[in-house]
Phi, psi and omega in degrees: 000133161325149177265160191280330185220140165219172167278344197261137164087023182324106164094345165341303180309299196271345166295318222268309201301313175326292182333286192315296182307272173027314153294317174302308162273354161289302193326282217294344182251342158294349166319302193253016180320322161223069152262316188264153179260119181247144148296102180263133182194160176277164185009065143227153184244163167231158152230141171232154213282125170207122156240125155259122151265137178225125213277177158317335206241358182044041177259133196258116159253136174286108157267326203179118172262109193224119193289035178210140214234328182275000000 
């Protein structure tokens, strides 16, 4: 496996993995998009969950999507 920080190519790895999820977590959340309640309120926010694995080859798989982060 890539190292996460080196000297030549510093961070390539978790930039590629980024690049990746970023999608992984749109799907999932346009997926259940209307399933879910959003709240429009001034200085508020949501937060929700995503556990990834990311394989050797740093291809991102979606294990678990959760609208409670706790």
């Amino acid at each position: 496996m890539q190292r996460l920080r080196g000297k030549k190519g510093q961070g390539l790895g978790v930039r590629v993995a980024t690049r990746r999820a970023r999608p992984r977590a749109g799907e999932a959340l346009e997926a259940v998009s209307g399933e879910l309640s959003f709240f429009t309120l001034p200085n508020c926010f949501e937060l929700f969950g995503f556990d990834l694995l990311v394989d050797d080859a740093w291809h991102v798989w979606l294990l678990e999507a959760r609208s409670r982060c706790w």
